[in-house]
C-alpha positions as CSV (number, residue, x, y, z in Angstrom):
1,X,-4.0,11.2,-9.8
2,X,-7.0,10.0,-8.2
3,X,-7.9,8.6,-11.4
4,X,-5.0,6.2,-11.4
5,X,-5.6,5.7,-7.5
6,X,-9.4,4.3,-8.5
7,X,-8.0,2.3,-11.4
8,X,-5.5,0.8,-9.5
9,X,-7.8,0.2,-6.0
10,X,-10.2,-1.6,-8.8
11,X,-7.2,-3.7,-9.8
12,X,-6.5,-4.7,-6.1
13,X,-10.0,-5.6,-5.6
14,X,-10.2,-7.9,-8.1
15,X,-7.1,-9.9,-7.5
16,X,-7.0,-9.9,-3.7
17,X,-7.0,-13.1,-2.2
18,X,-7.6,-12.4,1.9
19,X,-5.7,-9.4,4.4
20,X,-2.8,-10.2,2.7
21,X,-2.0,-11.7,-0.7
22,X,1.3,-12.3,-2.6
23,X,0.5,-11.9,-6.1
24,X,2.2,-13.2,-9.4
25,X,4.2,-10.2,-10.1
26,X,7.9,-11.2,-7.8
27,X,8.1,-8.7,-4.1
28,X,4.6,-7.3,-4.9
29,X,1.7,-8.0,-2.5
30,X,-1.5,-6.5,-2.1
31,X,-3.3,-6.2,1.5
32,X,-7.1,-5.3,2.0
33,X,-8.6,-4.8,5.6
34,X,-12.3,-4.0,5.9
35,X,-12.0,-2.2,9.6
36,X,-9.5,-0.7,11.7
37,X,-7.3,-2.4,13.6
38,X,-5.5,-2.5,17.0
39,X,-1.4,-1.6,16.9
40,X,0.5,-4.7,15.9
41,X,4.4,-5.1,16.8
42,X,6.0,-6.4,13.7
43,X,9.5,-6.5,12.1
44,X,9.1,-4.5,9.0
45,X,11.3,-5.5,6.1
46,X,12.7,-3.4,3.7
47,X,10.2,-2.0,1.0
48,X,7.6,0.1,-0.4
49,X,4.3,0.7,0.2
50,X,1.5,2.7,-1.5
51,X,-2.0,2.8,0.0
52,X,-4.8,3.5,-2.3
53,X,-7.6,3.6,0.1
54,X,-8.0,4.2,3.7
55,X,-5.0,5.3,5.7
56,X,-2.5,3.1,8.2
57,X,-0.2,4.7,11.4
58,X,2.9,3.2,12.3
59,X,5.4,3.7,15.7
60,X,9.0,3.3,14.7
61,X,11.0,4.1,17.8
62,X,9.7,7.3,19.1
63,X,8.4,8.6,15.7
64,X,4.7,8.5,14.6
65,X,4.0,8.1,10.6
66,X,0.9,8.5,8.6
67,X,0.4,7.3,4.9
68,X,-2.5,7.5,3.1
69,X,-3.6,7.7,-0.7
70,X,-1.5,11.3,-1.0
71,X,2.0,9.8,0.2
72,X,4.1,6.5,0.5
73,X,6.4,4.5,2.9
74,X,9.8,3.2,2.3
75,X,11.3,1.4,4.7
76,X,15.5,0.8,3.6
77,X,16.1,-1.4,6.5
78,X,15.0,-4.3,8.9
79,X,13.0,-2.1,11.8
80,X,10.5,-3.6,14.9
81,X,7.4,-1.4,14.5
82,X,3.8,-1.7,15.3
83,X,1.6,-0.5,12.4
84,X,-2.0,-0.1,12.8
85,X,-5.2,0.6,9.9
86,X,-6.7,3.6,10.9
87,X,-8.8,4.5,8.5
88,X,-10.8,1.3,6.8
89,X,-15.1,0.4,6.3
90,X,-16.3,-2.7,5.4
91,X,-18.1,-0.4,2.5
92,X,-14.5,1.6,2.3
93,X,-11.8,-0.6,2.6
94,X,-8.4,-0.3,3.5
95,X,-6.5,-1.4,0.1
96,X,-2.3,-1.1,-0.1
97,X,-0.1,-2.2,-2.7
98,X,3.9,-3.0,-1.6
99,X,6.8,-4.2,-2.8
100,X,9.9,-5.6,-1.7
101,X,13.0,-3.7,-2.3
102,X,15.4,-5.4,-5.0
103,X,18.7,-4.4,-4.3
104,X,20.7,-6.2,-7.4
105,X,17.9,-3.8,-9.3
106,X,19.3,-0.5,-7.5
107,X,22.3,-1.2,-8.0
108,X,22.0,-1.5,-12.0
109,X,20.1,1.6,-11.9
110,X,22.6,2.9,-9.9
111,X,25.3,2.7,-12.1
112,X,23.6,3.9,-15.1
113,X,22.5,7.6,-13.1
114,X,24.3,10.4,-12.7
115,X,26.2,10.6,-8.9
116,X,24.5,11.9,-6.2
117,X,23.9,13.3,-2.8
118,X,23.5,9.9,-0.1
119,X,22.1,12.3,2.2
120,X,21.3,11.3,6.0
121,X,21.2,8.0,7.5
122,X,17.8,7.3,7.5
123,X,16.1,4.0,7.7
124,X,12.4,5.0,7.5
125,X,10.5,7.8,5.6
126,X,6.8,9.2,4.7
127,X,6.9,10.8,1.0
128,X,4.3,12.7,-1.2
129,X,3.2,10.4,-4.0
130,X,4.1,12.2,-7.7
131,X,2.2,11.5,-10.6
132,X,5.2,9.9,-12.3
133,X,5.8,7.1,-9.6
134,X,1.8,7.0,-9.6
135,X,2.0,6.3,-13.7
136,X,4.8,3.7,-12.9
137,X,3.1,2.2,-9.8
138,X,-0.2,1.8,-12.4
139,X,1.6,0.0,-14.8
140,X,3.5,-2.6,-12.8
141,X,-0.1,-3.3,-10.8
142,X,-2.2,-3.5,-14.1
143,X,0.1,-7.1,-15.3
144,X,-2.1,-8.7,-12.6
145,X,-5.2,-8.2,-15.8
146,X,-2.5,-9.8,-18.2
147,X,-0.5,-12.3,-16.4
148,X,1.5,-14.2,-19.6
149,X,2.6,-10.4,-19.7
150,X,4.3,-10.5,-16.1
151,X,7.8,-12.1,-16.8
152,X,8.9,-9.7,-19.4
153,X,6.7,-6.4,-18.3
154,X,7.0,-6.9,-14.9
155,X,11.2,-6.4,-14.2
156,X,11.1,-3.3,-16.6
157,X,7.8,-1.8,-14.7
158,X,9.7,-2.5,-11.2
159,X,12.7,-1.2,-12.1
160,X,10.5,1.9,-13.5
161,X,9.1,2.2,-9.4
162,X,12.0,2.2,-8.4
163,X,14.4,4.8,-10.8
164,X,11.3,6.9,-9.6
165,X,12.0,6.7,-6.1
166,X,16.0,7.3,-6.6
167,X,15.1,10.1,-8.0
168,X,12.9,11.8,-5.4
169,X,13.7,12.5,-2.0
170,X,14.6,8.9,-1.1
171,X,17.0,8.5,-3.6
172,X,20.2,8.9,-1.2
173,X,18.8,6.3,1.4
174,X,18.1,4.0,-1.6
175,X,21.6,5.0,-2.9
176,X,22.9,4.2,0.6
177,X,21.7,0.3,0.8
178,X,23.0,-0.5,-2.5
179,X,26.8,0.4,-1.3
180,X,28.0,-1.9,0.7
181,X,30.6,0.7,1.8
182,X,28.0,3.5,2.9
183,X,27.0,4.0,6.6
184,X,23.4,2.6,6.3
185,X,24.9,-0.5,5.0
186,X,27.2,-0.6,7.6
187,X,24.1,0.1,10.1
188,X,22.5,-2.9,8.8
189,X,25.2,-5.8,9.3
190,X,25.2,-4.7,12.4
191,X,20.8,-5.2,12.6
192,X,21.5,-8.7,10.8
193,X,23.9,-9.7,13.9
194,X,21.4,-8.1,16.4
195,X,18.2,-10.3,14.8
196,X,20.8,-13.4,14.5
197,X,21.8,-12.8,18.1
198,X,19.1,-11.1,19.9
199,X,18.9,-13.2,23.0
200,X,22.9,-12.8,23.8
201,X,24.6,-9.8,25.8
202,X,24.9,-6.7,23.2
203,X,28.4,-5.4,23.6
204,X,27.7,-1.8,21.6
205,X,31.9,-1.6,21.1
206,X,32.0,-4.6,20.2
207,X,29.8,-4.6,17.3
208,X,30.6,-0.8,16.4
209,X,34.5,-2.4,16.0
210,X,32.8,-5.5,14.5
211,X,31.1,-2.8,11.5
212,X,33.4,-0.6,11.4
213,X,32.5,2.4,13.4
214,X,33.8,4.0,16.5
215,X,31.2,3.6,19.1
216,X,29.9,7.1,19.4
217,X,29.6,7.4,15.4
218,X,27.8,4.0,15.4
219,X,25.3,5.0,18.1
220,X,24.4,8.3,16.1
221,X,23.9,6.7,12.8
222,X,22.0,3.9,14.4
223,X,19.7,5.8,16.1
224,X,19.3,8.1,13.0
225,X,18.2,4.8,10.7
226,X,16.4,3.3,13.0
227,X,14.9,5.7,15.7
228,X,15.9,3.4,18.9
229,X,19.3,2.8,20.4
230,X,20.7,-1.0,19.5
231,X,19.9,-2.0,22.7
232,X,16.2,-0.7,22.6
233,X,16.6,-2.5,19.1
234,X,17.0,-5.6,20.6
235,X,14.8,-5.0,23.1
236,X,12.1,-5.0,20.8
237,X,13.1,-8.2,19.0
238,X,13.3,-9.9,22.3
239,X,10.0,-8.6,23.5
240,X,7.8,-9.4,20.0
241,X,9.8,-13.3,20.4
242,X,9.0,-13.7,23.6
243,X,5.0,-12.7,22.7
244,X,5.8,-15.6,19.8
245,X,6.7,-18.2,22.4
246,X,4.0,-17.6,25.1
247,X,1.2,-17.9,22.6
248,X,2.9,-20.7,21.6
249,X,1.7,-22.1,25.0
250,X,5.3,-21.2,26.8
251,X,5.1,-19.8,30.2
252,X,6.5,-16.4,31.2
253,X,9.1,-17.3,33.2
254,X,10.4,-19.9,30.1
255,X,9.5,-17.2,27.8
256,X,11.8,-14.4,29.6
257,X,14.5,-16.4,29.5
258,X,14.7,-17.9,26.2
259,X,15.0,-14.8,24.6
260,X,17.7,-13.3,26.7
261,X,16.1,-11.9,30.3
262,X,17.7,-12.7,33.3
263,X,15.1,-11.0,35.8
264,X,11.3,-12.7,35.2
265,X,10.5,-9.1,36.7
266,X,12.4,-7.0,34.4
267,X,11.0,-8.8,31.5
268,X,7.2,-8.6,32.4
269,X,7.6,-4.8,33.5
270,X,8.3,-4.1,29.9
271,X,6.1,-6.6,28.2
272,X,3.2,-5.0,29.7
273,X,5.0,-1.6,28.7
274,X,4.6,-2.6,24.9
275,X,2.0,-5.0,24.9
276,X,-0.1,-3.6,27.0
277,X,-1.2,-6.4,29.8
278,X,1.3,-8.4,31.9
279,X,2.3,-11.6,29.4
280,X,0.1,-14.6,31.1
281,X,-3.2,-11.9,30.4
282,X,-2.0,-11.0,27.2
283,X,-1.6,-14.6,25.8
284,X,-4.3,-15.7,26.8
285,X,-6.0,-13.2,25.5
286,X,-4.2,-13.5,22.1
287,X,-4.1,-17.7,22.3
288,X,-6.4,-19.0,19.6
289,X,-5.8,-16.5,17.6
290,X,-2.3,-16.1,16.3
291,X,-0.2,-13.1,15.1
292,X,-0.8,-12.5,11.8
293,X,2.4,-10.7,10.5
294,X,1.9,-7.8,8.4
295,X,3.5,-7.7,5.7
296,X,3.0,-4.4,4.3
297,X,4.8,-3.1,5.2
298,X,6.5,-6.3,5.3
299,X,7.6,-9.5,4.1
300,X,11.0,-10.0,3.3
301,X,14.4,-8.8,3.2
302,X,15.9,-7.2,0.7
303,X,16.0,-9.3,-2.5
304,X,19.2,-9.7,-3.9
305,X,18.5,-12.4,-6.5
């Protein structure tokens, strides 16, 4: 495998245009960092990611992951993180492929495998890379050399990467987001009216009814996808909007209450809890020099087109 892993790295170096760069081939981006880097709160999006060199840590509720070259991530659903590079040189890069999770394509391959297992409700996972999803991941990467090749190669190659990863051990949360009848879909409606509503009182009946779910059953599996509570959920969204807004030049007390605070204490109490630095410090310390967001892990929703 770690010939593939250098032949692919070599591939990303060549076509990588800056930290983060959506190439040719549809949901597949390629992200190069030449140091470490400080923990960034982010949404991530459902999708893949492989890393070919170095080695990223990310902070999904109260759980700590670690990929590198010898495992993968897969994210299933929308989840606020804060990912950090932790292993990256200027002579030894940090270099990661991802890819954005089609879900018309699991569904087709869905249909055309044998049933299986769903297993838990889990959002979020750390896998070991196999030398099949390896061979699959190398030929979907290599179109970048041949790009008239890329829209006929490239939907068969992706849908390769990803009959590999139904049939490993991710296979029954993948199963899971392409039923719209299965409890992780049901856990993320209720994540799309959170993000759409995230600075209005969160009525945890109310949206349990609203997806279906008594409220104790929606709790567990929500807290099983997503490793918060909903209303630690939100709390992240409001906190990483509010960040948005004061670098934007917004003032704290604005800032608390456009994203849902009523108590300008409350809200800087746990700014500086996440952020580390009450919010005036920490914008001005981050004024002038914008959030990037990292899309590795992250960039858009799931595709359904």
């Amino acid at each position: 495998m770690l010939e593939q892993l250098n032949r692919m790295r070599m591939i990303a170096e060549r076509h990588a245009n800056g930290a983060r760069h959506e190439t040719i081939i549809p949901r597949v981006a390629l992200h190069i960092g030449g140091m470490r880097t400080k923990p960034t709160p982010n949404v991530y999006e459902p999708a893949l990611c492989l890393v070919l060199q170095g080695a990223k840590q990310a902070m999904i509720g109260d759980r700590l992951l670690r990929y590198d070259p010898a495992s993968y991530f897969i994210a299933t659903i929308e989840l606020p993180a804060s990912g950090w590079v932790v292993e990256a040189t200027p002579a030894k890069p940090y270099i990661a492929v991802s890819m954005r999770l089609n879900r018309e394509c699991l569904t087709s391959l869905i249909s055309d495998m044998p049933s299986a297992s769903e297993g838990q409700t889990r959002g979020f996972a750390i896998s070991a890379v196999t030398p099949d999803l390896l061979d699959a991941w190398s030929r979907l990467l290599s179109l970048l050399d041949t790009p008239q090749d890329v829209p006929v190669l490239a939907p068969m190659h992706e849908r390769e990467v990803l009959y590999r990863l139904l049939k490993g051990p991710q296979g029954g949360a993948l199963r899971q987001i392409a039923r719209v009848d299965s409890r992780l879909s049901q856990v993320r409606q209720a994540i799309a009216w959170i993000r759409s509503h995230f600075n209005e009182m969160l009525r945890v009946e109310q949206l349990a009814e609203q997806v279906g779910m008594s409220p104790a059953s929606f709790h567990r599996h929500f807290k099983s996808a997503t490793a918060m509570s909903p209303l630690q959920y939100q709390k992240m969204l409001r906190l990483q909007e509010a960040r948005r807004l004061l670098i934007a030049s917004a003032d704290a007390a604005r800032a608390a209450y456009a994203v849902g605070y009523e108590s300008p204490s409350q809200f800087s109490r746990e700014y500086a809890r996440m952020f580390g630095a009450p919010p005036a410090r920490d914008a001005e310390r981050l004024r002038g020099r914008p959030i990037v967001m990292e899309a590795v892990d992250i960039t858009a929703a799931i595709d359904a087109s």
